[in-house]
MARDOZA-173624 format. One record per residue (C-alpha): residue number from 1; chain; y, x, z. Coordinates in steps of 0.001 Angstrom, whole numbers, plus 524288, in hexadecimal, padded with zeros to 5 digits. Example, Ala and Ser with C-alpha at 12.3 -4.5 7.8 and 13.67 -1.06 7.14 Angstrom:
2
+-----+--------+-------+-------+-------+
| num | cadena |    yy |    xx |    zz |
+-----+--------+-------+-------+-------+
|   1 |      A | 7EE6C | 8300C | 81E78 |
|   2 |      A | 7FBDC | 83566 | 81BE4 |
+-----+--------+-------+-------+-------+
//
This chain:
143
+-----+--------+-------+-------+-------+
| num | cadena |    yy |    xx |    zz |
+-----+--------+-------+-------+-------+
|   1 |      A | 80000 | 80000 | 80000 |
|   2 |      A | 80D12 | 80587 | 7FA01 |
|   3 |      A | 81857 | 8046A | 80556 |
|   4 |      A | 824B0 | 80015 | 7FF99 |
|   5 |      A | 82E9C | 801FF | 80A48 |
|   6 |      A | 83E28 | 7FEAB | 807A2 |
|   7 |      A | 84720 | 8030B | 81200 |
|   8 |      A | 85434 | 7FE34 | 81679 |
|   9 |      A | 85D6A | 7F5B7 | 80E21 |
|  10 |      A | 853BE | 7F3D3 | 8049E |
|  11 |      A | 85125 | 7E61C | 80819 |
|  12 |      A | 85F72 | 7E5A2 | 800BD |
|  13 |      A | 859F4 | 7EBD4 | 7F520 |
|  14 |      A | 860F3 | 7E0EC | 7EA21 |
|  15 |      A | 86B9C | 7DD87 | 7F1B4 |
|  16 |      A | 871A3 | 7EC0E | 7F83D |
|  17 |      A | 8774A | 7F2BE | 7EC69 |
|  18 |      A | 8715E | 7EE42 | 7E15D |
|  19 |      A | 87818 | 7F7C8 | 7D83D |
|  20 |      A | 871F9 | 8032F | 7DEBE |
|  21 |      A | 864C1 | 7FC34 | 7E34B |
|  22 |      A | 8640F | 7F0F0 | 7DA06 |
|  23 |      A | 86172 | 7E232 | 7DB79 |
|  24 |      A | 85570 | 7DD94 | 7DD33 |
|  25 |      A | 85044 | 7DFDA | 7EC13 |
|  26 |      A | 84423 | 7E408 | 7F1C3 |
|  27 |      A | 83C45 | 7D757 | 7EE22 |
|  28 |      A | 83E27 | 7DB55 | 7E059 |
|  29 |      A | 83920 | 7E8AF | 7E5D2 |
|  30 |      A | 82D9E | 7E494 | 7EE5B |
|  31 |      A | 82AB7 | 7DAEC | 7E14E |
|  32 |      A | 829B9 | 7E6CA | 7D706 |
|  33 |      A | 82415 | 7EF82 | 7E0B9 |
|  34 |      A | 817B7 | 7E4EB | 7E3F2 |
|  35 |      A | 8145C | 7E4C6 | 7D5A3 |
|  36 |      A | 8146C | 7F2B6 | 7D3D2 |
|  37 |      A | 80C82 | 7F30A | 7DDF7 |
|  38 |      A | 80358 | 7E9A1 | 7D85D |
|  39 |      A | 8018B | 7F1B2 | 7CA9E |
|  40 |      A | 800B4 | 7FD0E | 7D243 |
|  41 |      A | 7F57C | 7F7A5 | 7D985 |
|  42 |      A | 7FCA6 | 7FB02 | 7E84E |
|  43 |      A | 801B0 | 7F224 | 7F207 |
|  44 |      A | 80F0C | 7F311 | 7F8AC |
|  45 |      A | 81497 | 7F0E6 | 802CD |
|  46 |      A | 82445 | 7ED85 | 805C7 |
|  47 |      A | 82A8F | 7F139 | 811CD |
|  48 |      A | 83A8D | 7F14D | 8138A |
|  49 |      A | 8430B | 7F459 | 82006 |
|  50 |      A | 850A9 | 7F69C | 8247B |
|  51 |      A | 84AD6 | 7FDBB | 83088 |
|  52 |      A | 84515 | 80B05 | 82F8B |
|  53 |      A | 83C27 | 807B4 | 839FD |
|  54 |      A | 8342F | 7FC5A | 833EE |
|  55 |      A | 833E5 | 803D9 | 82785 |
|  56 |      A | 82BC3 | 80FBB | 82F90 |
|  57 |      A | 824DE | 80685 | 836C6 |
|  58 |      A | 820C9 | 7FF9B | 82969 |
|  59 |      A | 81B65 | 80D74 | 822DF |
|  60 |      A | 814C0 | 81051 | 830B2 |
|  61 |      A | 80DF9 | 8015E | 830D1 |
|  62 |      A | 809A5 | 80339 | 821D4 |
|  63 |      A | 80639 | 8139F | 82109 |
|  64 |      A | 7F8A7 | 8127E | 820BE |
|  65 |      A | 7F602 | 8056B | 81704 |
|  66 |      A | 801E1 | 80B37 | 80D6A |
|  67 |      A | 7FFB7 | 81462 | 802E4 |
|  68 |      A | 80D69 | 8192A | 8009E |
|  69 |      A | 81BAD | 815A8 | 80335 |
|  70 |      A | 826E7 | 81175 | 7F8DB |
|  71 |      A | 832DD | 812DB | 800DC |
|  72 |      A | 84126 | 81022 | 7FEC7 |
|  73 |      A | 847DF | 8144B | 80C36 |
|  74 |      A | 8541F | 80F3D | 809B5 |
|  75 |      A | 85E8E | 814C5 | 81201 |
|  76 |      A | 8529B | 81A1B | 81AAD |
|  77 |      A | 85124 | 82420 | 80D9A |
|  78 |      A | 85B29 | 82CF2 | 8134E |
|  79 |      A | 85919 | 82EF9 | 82190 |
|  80 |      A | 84E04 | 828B3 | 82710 |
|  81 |      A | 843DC | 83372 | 829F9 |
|  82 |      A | 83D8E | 82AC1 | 83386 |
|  83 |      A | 839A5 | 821B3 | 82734 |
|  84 |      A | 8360B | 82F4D | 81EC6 |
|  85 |      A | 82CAF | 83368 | 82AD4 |
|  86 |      A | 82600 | 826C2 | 82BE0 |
|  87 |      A | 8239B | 82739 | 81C78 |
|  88 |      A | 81E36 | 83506 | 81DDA |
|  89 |      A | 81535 | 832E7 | 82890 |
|  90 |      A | 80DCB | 826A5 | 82379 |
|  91 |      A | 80A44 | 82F05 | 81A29 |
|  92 |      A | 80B5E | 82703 | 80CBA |
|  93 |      A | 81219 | 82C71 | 80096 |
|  94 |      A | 81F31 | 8253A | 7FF8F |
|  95 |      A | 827C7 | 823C7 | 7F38D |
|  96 |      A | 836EB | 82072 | 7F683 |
|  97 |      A | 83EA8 | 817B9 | 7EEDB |
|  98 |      A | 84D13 | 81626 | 7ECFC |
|  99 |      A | 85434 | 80B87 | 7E1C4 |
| 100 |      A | 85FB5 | 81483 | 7E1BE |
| 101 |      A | 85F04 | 822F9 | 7DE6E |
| 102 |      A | 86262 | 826B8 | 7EDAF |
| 103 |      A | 864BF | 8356A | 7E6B1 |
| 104 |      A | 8714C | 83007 | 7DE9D |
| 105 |      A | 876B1 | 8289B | 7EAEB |
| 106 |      A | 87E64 | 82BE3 | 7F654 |
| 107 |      A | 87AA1 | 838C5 | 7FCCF |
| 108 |      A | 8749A | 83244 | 808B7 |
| 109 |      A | 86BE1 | 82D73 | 8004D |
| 110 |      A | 8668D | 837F0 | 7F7E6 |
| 111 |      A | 85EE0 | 83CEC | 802C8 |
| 112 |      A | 85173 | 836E6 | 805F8 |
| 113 |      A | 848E8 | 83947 | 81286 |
| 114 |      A | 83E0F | 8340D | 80CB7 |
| 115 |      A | 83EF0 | 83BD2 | 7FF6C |
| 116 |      A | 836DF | 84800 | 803A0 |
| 117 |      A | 82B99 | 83EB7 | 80953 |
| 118 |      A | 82998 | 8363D | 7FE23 |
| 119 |      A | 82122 | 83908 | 7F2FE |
| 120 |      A | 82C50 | 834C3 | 7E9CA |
| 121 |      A | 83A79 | 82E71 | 7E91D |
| 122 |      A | 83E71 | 8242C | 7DF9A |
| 123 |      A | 84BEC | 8239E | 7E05A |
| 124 |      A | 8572C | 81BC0 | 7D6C1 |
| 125 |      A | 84C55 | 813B2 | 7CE8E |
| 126 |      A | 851E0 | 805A1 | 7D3DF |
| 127 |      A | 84849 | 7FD59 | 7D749 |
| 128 |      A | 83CE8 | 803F2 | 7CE93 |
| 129 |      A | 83D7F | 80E8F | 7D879 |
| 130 |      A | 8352F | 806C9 | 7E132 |
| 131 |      A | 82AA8 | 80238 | 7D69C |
| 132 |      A | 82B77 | 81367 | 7D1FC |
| 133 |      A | 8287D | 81683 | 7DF06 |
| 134 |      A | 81D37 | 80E6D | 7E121 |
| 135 |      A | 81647 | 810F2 | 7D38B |
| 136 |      A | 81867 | 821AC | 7D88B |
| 137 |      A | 812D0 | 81DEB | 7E662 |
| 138 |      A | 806AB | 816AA | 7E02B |
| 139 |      A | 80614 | 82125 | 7D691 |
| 140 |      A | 8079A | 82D2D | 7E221 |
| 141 |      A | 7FD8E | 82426 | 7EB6A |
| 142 |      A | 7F3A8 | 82399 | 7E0A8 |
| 143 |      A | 7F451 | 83003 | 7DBD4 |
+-----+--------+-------+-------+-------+
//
C-alpha cells in the first residue's frame, strides 16, 4: 500500500493561489491518483494534516502494511526534521512532491529537509507531479 501523505494547507489546494498551485483541489488529486493506482495494480492510501503530529503518528500507524511514501510536506518541506526522521526510520522509500517548482520560489523555500532522504523529488510539474511520483515509486518498489 502506496502512502500518499499531503501536509499543511493542502486541504486548500484549488482555492489558496490558484495561479501558482492551480484549481482543482485534492479530490481531483485523490481521484487521479486512485486510478493510477488501479492500472498500476497498487492500492493507496490518502492521509492529510495541518498538524505535524498526526501526520508522524499516521506514517508510524501504517510503516509496516505500506510499501512506500508519496509526500508533499507543504510548509513542513523546509524545517520539519521531526517529520524527515519519522520518514527515515519507518524505513519505506519515499518520493516528495511539490505543484510549484519550490527551487524558482522564495529562498525559504528552495531548501528541503526531506530532499536528501527521499529516493527522488518531483518538483514544478502541477498537479502531474503527484501521478509522476507514484508511477517512479511503483516503478523503484518493483524494481
Amino acid at each position: 500500500m502506496i502512502l500518499v501523505v499531503n501536509g499543511p494547507n493542502l486541504n486548500l489546494l484549488g482555492e489558496r493561489k490558484p495561479e501558482i498551485y492551480g484549481d482543482k483541489g485534492l479530490d481531483y488529486v485523490e481521484g487521479q491518483l486512485t486510478e493510477l493506482a488501479r492500472e498500476l495494480g497498487v492500492e493507496v492510501r490518502f492521509f492529510q494534516s495541518n498538524h505535524e503530529g498526526k501526520i508522524i503518528d499516521f506514517l508510524h500507524e501504517y510503516r509496516e502494511s505500506g510499501t512506500g511514501v508519496l509526500v508533499n510536506p507543504g510548509a513542513l518541506t523546509h524545517y520539519s526534521y521531526s517529520l524527515r526522521d519519522a520518514l527515515e526510520a519507518i524505513e519505506l522509500p519515499v518520493i516528495e512532491v511539490h505543484v510549484s517548482d519550490i527551487d524558482e520560489r522564495e529562498d525559504f523555500r528552495s531548501r528541503s529537509v526531506i530532499e536528501p532522504i527521499a529516493i527522488d523529488q518531483v518538483v514544478g510539474l502541477g498537479l502531474e507531479g503527484y501521478e509522476l511520483g507514484l508511477e517512479e515509486l511503483v516503478g523503484q518498489i518493483r524494481s
